[in-house]
N, CA, C and O atoms as a printed pandas DataFrame, in Angstrom:
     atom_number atom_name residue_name chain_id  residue_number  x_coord  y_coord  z_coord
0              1         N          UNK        A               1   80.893  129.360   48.257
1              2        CA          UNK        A               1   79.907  128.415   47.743
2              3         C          UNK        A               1   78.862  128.197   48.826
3              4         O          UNK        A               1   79.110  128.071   50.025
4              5         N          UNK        A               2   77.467  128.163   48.161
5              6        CA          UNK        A               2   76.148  128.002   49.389
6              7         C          UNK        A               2   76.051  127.003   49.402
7              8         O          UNK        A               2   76.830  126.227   48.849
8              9         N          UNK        A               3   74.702  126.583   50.270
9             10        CA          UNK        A               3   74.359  125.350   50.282
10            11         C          UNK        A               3   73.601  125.055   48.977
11            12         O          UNK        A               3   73.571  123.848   48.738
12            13         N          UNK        A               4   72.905  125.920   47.957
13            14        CA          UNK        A               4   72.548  125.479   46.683
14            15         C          UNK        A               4   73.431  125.004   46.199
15            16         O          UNK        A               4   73.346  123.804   45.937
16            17         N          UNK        A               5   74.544  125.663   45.901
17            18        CA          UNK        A               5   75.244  125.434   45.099
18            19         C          UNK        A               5   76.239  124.011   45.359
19            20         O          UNK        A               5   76.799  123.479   44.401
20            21         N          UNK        A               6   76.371  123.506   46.688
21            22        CA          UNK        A               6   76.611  122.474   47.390
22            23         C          UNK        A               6   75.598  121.231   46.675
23            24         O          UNK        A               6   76.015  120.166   46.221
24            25         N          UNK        A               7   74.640  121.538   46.701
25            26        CA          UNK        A               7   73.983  120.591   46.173
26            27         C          UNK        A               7   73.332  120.569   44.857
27            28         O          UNK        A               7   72.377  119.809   44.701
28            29         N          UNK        A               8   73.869  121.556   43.577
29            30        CA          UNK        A               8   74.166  121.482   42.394
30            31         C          UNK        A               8   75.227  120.416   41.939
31            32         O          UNK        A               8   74.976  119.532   41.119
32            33         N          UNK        A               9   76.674  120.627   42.678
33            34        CA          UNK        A               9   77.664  119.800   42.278
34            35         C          UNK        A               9   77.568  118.612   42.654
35            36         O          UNK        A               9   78.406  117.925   42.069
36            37         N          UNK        A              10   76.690  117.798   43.641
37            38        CA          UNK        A              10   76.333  116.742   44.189
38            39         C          UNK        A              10   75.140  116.050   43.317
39            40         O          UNK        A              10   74.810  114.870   43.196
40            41         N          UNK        A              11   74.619  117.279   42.747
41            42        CA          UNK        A              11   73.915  116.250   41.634
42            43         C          UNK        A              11   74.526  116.657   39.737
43            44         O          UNK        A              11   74.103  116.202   38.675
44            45         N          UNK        A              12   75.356  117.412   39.945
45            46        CA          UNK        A              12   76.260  117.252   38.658
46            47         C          UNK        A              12   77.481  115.896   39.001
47            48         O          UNK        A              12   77.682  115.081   38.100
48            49         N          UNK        A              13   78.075  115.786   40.059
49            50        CA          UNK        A              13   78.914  114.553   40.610
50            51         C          UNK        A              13   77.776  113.058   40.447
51            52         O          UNK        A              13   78.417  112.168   39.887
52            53         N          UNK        A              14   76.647  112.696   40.707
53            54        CA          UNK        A              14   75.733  111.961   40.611
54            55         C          UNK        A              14   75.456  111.550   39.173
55            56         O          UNK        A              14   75.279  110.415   38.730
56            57         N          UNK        A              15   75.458  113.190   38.288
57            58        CA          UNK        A              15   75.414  112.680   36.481
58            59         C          UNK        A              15   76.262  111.777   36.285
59            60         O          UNK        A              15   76.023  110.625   35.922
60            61         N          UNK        A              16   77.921  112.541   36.654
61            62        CA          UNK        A              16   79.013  112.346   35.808
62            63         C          UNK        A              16   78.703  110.072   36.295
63            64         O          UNK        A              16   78.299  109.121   35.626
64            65         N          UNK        A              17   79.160  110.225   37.647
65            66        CA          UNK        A              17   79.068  108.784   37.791
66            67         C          UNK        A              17   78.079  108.661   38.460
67            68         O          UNK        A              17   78.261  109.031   39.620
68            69         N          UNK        A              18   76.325  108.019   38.077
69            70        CA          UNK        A              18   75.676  107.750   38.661
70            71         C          UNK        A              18   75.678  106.092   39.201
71            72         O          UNK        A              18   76.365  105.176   38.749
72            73         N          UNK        A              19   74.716  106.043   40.270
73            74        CA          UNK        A              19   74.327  104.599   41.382
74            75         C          UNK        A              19   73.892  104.076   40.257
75            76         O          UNK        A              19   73.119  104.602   39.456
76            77         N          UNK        A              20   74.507  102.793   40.181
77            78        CA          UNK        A              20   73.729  101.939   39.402
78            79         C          UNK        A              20   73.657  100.411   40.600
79            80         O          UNK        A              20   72.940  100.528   41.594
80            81         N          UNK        A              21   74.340   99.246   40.405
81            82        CA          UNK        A              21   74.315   98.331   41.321
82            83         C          UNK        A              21   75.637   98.395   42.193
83            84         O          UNK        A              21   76.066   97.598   43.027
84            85         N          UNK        A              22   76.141   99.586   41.737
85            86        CA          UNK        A              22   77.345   99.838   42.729
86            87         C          UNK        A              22   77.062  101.364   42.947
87            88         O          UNK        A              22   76.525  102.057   42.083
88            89         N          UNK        A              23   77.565  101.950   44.472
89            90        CA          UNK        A              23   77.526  103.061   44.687
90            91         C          UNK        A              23   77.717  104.155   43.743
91            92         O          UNK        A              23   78.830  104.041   43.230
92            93         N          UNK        A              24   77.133  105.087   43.342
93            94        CA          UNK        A              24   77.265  106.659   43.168
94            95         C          UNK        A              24   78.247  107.570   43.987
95            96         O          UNK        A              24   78.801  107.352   45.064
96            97         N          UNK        A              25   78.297  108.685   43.130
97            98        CA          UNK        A              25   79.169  109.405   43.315
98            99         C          UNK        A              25   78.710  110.247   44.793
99           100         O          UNK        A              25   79.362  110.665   45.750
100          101         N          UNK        A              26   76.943  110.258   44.363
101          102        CA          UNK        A              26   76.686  110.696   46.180
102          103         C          UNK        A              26   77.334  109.521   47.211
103          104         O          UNK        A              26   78.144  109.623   48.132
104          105         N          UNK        A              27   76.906  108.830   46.875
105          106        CA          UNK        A              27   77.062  108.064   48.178
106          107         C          UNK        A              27   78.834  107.887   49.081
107          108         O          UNK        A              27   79.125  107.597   50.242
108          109         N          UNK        A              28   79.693  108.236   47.839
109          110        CA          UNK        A              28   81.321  108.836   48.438
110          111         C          UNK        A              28   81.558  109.804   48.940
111          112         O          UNK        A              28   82.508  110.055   49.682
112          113         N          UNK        A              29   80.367  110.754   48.451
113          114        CA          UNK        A              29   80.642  112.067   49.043
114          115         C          UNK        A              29   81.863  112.854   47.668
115          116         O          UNK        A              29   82.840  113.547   47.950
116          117         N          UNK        A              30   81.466  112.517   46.395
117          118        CA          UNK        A              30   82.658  113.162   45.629
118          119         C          UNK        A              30   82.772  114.668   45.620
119          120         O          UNK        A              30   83.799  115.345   45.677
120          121         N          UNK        A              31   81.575  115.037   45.540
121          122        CA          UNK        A              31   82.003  116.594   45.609
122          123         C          UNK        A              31   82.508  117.343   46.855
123          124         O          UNK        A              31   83.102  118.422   46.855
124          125         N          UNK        A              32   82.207  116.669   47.807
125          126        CA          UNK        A              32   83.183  117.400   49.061
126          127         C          UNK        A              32   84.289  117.145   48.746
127          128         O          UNK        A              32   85.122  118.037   48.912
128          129         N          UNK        A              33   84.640  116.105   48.290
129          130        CA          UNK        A              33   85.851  115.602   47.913
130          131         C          UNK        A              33   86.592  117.006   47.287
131          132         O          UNK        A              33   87.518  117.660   47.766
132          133         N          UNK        A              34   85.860  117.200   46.089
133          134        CA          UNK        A              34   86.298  118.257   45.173
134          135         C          UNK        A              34   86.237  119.652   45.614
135          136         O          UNK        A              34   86.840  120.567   45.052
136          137         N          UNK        A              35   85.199  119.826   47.034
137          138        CA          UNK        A              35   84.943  121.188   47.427
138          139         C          UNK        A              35   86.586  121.216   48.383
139          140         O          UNK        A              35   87.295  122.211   48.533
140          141         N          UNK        A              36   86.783  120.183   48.775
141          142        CA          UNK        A              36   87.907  120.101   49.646
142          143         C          UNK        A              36   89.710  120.448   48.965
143          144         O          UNK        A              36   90.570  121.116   49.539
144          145         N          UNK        A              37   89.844  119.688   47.514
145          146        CA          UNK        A              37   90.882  120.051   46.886
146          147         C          UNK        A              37   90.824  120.774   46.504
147          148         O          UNK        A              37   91.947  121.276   46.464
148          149         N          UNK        A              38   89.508  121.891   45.678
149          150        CA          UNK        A              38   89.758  123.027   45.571
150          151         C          UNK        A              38   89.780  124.097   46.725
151          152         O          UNK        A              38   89.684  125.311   46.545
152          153         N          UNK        A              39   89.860  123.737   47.411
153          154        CA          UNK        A              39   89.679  124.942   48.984
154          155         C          UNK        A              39   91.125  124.868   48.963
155          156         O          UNK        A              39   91.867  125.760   48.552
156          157         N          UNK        A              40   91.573  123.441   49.561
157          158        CA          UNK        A              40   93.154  123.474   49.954
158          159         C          UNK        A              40   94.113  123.354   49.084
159          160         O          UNK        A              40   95.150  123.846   49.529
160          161         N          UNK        A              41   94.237  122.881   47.954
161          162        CA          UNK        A              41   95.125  123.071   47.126
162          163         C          UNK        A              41   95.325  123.538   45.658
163          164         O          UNK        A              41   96.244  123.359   44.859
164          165         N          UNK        A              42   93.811  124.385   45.563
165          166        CA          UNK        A              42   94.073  125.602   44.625
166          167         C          UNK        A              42   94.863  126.963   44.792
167          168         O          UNK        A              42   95.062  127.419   45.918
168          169         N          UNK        A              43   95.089  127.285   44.217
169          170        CA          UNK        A              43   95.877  129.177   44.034
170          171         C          UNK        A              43   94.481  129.809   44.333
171          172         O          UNK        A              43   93.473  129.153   44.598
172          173         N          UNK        A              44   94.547  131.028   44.265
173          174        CA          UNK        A              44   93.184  131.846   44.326
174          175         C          UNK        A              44   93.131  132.305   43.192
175          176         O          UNK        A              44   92.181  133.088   43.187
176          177         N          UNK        A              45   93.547  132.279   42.330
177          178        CA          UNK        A              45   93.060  132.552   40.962
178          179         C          UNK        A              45   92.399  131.302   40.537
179          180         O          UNK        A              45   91.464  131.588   39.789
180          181         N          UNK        A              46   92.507  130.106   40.707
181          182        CA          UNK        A              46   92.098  128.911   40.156
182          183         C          UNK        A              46   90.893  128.679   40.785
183          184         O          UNK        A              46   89.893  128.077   40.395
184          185         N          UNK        A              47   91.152  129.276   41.869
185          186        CA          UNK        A              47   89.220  128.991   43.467
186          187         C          UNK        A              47   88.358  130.007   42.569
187          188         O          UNK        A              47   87.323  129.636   42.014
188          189         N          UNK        A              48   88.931  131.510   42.451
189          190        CA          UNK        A              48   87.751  132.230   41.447
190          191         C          UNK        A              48   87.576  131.803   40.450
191          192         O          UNK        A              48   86.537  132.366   40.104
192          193         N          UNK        A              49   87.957  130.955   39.421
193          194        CA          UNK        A              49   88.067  130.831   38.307
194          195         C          UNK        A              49   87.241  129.602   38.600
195          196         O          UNK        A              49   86.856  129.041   37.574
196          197         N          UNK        A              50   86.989  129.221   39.367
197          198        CA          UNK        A              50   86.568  127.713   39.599
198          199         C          UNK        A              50   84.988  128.240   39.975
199          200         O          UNK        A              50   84.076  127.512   39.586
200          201         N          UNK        A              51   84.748  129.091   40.485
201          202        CA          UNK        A              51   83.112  129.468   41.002
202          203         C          UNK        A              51   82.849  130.504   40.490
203          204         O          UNK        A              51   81.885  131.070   41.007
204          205         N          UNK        A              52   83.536  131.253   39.269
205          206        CA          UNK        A              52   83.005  131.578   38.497
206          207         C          UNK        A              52   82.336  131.290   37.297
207          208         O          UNK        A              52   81.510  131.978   36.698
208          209         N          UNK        A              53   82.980  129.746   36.911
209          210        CA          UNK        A              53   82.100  128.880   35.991
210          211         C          UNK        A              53   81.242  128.090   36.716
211          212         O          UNK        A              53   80.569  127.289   36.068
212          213         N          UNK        A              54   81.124  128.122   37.754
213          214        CA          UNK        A              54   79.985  127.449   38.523
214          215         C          UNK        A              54   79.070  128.048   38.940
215          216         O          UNK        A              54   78.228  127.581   39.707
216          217         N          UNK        A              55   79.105  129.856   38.233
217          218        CA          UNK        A              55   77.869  130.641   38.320
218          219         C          UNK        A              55   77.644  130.749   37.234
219          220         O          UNK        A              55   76.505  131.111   36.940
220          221         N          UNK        A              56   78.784  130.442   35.978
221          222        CA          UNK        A              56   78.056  130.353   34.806
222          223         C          UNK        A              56   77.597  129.249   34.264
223          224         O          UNK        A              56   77.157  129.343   33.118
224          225         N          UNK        A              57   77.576  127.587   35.115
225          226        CA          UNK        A              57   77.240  126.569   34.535
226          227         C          UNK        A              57   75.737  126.605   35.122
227          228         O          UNK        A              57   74.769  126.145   34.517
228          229         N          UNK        A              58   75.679  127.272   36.500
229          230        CA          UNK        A              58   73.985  127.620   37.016
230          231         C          UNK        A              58   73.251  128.519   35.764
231          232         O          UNK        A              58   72.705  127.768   34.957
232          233         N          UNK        A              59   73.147  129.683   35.496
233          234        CA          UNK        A              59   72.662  130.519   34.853
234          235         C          UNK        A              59   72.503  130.161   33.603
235          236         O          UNK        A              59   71.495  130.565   33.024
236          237         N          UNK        A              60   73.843  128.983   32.610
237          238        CA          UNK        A              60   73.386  128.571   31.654
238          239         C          UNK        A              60   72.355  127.370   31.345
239          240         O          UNK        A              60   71.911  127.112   30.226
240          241         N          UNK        A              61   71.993  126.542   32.780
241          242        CA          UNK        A              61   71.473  125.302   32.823
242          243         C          UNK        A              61   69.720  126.027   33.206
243          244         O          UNK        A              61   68.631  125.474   33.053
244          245         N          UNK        A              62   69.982  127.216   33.653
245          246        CA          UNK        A              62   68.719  127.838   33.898
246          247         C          UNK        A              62   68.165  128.522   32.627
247          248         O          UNK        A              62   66.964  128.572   32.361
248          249         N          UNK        A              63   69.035  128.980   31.960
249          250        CA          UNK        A              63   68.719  129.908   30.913
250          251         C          UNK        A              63   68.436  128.423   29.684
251          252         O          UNK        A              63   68.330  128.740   28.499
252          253         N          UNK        A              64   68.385  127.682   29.861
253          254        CA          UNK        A              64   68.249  126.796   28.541
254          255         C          UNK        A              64   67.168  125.885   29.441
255          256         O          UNK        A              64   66.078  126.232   28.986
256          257         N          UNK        A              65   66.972  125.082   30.290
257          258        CA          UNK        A              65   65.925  124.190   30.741
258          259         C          UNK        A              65   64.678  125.100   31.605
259          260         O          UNK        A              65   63.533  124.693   31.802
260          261         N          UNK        A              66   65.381  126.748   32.154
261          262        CA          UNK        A              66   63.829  127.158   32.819
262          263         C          UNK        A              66   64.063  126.942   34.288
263          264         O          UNK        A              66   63.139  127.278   35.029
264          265         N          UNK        A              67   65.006  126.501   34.760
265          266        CA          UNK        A              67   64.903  125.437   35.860
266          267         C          UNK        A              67   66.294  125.154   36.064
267          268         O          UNK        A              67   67.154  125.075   35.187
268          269         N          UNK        A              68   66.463  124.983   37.515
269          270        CA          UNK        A              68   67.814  124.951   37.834
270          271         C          UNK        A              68   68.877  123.477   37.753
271          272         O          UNK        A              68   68.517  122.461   38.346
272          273         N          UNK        A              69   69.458  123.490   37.403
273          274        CA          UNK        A              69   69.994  121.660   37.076
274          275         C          UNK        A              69   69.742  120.860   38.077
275          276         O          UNK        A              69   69.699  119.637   37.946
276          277         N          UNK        A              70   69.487  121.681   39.547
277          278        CA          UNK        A              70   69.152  120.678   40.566
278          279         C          UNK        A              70   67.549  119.389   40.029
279          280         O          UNK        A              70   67.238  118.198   40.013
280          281         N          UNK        A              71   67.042  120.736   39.695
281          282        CA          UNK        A              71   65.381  120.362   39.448
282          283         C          UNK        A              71   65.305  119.604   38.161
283          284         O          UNK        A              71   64.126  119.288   37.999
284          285         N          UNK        A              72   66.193  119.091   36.985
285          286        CA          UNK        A              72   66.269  118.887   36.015
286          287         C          UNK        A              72   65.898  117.285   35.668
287          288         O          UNK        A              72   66.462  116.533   36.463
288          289         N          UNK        A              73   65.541  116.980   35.229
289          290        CA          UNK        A              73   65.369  115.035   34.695
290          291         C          UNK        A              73   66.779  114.988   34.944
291          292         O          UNK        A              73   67.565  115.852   35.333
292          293         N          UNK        A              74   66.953  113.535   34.567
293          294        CA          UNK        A              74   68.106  112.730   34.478
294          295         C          UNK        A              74   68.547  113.003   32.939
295          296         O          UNK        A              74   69.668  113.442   32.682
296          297         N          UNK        A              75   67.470  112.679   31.811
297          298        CA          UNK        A              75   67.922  112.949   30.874
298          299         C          UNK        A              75   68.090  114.078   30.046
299          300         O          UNK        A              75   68.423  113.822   28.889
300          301         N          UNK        A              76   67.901  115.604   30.436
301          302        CA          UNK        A              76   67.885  116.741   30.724
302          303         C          UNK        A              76   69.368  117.135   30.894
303          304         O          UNK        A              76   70.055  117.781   30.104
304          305         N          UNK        A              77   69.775  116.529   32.282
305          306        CA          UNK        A              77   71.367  116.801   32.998
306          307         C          UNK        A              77   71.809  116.183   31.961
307          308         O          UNK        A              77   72.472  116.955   31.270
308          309         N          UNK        A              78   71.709  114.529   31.281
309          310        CA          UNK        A              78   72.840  113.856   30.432
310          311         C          UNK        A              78   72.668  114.761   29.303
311          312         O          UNK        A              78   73.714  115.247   28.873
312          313         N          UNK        A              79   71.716  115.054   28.797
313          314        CA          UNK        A              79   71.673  115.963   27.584
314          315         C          UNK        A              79   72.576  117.810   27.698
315          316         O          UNK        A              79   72.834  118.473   26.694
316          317         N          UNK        A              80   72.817  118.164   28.825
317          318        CA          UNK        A              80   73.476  119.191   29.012
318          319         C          UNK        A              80   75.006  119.255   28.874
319          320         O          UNK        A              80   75.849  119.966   28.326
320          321         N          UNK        A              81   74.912  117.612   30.027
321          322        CA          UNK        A              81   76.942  117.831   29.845
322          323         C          UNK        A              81   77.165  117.280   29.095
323          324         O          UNK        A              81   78.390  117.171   29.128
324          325         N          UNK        A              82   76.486  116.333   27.640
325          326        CA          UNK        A              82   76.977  116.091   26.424
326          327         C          UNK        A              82   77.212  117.058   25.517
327          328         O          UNK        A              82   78.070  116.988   24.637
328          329         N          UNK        A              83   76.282  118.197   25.752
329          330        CA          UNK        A              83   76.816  119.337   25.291
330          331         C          UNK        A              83   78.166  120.257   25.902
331          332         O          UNK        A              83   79.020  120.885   25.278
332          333         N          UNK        A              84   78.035  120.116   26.946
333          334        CA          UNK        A              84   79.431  120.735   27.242
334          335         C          UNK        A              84   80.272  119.909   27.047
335          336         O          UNK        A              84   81.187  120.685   27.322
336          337         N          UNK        A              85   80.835  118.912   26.788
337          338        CA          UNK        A              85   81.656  117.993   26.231
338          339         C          UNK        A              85   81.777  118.552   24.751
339          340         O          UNK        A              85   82.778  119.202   24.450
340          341         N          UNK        A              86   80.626  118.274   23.683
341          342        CA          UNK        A              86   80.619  118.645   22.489
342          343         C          UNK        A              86   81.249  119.929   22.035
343          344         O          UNK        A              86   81.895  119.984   20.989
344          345         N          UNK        A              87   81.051  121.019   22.866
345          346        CA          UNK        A              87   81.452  122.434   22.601
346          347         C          UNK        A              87   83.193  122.684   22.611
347          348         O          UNK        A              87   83.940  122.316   23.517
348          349         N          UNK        A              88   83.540  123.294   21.548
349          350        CA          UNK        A              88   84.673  123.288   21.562
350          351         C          UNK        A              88   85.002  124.511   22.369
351          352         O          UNK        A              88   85.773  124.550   23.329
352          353         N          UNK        A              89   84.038  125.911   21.644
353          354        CA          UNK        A              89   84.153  126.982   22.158
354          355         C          UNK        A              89   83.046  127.637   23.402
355          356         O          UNK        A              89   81.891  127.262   23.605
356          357         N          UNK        A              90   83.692  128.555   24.022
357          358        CA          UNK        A              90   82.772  128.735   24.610
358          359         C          UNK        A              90   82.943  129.946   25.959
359          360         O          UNK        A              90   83.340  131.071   25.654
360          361         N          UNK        A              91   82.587  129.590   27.571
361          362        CA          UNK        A              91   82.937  130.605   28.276
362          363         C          UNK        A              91   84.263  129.942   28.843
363          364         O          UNK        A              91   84.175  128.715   28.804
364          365         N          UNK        A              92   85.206  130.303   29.248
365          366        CA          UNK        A              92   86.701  129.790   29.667
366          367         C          UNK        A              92   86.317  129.600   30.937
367          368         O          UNK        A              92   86.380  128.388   31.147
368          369         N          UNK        A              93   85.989  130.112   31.795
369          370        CA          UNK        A              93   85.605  129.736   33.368
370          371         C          UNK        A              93   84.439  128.687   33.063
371          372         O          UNK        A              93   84.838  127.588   33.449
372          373         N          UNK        A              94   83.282  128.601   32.575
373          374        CA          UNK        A              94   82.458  127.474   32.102
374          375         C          UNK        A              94   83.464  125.926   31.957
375          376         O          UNK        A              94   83.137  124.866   32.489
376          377         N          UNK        A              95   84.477  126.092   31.278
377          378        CA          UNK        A              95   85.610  124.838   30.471
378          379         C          UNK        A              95   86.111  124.939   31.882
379          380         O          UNK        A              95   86.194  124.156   32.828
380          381         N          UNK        A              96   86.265  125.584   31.773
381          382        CA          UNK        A              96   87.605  124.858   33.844
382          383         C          UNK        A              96   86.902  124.288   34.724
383          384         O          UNK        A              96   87.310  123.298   35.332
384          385         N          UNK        A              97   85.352  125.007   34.992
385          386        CA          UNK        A              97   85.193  124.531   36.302
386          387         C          UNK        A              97   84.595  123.058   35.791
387          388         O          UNK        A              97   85.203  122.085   36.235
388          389         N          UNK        A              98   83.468  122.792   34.905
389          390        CA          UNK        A              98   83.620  121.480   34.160
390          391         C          UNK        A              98   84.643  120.634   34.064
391          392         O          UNK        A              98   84.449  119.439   34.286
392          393         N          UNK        A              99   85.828  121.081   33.738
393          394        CA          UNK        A              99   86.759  119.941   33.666
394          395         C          UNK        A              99   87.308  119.919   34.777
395          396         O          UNK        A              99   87.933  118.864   34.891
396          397         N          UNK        A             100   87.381  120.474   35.548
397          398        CA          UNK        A             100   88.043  120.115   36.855
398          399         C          UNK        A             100   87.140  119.834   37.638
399          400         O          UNK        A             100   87.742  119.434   38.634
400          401         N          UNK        A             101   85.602  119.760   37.926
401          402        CA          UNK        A             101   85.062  119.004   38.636
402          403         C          UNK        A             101   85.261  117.889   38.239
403          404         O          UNK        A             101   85.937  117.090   38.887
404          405         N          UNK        A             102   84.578  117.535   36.803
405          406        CA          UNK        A             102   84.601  116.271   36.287
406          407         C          UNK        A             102   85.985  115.459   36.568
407          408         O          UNK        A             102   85.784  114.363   37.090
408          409         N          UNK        A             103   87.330  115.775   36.329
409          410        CA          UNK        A             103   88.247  115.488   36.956
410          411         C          UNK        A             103   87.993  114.775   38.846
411          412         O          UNK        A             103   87.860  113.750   39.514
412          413         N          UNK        A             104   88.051  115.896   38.881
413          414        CA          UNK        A             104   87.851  115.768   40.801
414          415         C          UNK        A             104   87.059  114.478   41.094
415          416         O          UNK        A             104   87.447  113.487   41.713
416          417         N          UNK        A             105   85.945  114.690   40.553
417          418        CA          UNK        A             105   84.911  113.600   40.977
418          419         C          UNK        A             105   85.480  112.248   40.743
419          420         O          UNK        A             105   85.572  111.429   41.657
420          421         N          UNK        A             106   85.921  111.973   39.340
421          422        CA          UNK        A             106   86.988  110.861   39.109
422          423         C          UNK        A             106   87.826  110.082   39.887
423          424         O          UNK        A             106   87.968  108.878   40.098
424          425         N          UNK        A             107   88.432  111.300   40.321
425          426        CA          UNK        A             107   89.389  111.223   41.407
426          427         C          UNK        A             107   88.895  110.333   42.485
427          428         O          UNK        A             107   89.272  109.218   42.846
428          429         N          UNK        A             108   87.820  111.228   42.962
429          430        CA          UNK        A             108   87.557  110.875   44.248
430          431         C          UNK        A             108   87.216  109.271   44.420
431          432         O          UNK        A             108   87.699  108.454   45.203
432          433         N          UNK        A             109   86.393  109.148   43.589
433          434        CA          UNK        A             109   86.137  107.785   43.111
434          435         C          UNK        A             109   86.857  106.810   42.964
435          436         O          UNK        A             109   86.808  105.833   43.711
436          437         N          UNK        A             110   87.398  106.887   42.280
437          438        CA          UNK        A             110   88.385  105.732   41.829
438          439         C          UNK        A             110   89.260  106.098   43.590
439          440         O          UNK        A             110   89.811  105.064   43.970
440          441         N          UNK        A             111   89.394  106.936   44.309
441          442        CA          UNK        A             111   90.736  106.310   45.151
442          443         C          UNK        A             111   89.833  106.213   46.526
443          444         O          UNK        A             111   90.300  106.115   47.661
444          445         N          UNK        A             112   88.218  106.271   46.118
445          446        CA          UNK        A             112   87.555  105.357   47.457
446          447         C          UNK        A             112   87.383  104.235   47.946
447          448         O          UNK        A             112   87.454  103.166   47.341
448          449         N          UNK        A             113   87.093  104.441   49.326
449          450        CA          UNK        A             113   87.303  102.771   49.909
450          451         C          UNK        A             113   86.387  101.949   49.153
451          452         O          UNK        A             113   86.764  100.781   49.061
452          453         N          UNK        A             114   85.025  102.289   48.447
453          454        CA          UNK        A             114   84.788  100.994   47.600
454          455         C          UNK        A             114   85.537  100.221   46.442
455          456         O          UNK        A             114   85.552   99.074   45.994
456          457         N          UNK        A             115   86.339  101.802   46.106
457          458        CA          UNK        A             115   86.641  101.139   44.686
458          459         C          UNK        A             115   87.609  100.281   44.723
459          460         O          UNK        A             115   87.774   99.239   44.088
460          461         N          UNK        A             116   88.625  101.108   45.995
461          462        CA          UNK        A             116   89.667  100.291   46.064
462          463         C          UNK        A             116   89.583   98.814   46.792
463          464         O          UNK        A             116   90.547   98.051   46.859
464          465         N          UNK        A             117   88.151   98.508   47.375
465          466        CA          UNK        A             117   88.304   97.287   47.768
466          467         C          UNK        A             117   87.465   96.293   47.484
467          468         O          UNK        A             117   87.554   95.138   47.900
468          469         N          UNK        A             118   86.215   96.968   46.401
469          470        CA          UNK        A             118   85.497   96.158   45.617
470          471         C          UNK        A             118   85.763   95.832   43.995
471          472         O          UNK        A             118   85.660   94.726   43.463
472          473         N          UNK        A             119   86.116   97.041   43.382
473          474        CA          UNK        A             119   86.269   97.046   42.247
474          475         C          UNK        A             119   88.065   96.782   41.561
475          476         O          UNK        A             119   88.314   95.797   40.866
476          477         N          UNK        A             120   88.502   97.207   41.704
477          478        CA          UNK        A             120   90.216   97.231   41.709
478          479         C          UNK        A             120   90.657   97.326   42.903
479          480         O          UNK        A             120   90.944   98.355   43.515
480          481         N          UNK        A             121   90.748   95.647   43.436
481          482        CA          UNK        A             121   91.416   95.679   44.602
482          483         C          UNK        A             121   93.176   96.006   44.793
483          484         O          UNK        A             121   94.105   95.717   44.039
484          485         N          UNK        A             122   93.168   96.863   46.384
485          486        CA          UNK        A             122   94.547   97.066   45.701
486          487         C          UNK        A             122   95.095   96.965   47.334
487          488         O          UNK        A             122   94.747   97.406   48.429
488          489         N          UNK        A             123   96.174   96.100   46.772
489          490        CA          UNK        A             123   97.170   95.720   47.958
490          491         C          UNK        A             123   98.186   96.523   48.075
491          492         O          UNK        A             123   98.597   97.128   47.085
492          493         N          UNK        A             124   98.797   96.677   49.369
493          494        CA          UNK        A             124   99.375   97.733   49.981
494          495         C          UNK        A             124  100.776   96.707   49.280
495          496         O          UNK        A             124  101.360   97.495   48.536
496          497         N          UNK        A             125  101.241   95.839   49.242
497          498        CA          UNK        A             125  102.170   95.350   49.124
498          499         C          UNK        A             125  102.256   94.254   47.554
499          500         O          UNK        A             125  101.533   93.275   47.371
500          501         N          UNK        A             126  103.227   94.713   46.679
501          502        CA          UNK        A             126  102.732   94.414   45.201
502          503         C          UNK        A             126  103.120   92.373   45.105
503          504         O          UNK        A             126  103.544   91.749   44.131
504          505         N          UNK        A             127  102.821   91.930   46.272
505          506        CA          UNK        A             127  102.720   90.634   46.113
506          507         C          UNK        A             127  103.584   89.487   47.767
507          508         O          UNK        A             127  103.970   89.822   48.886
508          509         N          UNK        A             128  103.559   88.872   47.428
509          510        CA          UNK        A             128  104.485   87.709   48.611
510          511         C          UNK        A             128  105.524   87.581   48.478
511          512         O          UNK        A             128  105.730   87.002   47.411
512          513         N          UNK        A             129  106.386   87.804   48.986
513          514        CA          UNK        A             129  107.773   87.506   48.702
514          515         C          UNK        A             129  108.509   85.757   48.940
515          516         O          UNK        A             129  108.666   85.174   50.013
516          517         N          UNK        A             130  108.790   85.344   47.780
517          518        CA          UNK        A             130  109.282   84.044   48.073
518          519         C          UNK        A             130  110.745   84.210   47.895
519          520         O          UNK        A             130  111.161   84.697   46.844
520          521         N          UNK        A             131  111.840   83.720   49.158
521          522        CA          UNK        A             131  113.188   83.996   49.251
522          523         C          UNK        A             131  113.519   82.063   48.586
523          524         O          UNK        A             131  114.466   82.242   47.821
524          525         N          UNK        A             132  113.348   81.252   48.569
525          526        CA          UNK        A             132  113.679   80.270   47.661
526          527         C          UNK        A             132  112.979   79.710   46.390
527          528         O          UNK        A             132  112.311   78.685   46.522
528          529         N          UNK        A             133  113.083   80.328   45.115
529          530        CA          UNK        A             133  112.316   80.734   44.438
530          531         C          UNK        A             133  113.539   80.284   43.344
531          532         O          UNK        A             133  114.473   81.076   43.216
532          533         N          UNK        A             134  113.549   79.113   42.608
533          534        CA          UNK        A             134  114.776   79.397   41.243
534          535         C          UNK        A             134  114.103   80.129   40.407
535          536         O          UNK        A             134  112.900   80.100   40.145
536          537         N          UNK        A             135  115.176   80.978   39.883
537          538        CA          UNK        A             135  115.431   82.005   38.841
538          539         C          UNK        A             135  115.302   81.786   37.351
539          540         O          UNK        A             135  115.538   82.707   36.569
């Protein structure tokens, strides 16, 4: 993966969850996130299979807008991956690497330090323990 393509998934990660009055998905860094679990804990069939729909989600976002998804509106990108959502059928490496970014990015999100300490705070310990407490 190049540096284009580095910064394709950083603004496909930005669609999926964009900045609104709380951080974006740039601002976690989700797709390293995702460049990182797929590096280390994919198979190598799943890493090709994974950037091979990520040369076919480039070429199809070019072949339909003219223009590379980097360069695309906002409502352009939402209008694309509502279509890939919508599609039942289609290219099989296209469906994986989509759903497993979109996955990933999720991921990353929800188990970052904002979320976990602005949005769903979450304590290391599931409460106080009271030892005189009737039953």
């Amino acid at each position: 993966i190049n540096g284009e393509d580095e910064m394709m998934m950083s603004e496909l990660a930005e669609t999926i969850i964009p900045k609104t009055n709380t951080p974006g998905s740039k601002d976690i860094a989700a797709h390293l996130f995702a460049l990182m679990m797929i590096d280390d804990c994919y198979v190598e069939a799943d890493q090709q299979k994974f950037v091979a729909g990520l040369k076919v989600f480039n070429s199809t976002a070019e072949s339909q807008f003219n223009k590379s998804f980097t360069k695309c509106s906002l409502q352009e990108k939402e209008a694309f991956l509502n279509e890939l959502e919508a599609k039942k059928s289609g290219d099989d490496n296209l469906k994986y690497f989509y759903s497993q970014i979109k996955k990933l990015v999720i991921q990353a999100y929800t188990t970052s330090k904002f979320y976990l300490t602005e949005v769903q705070v979450y304590k290391l310990v599931p409460g106080k323990f009271y030892g005189c407490v009737k039953i």
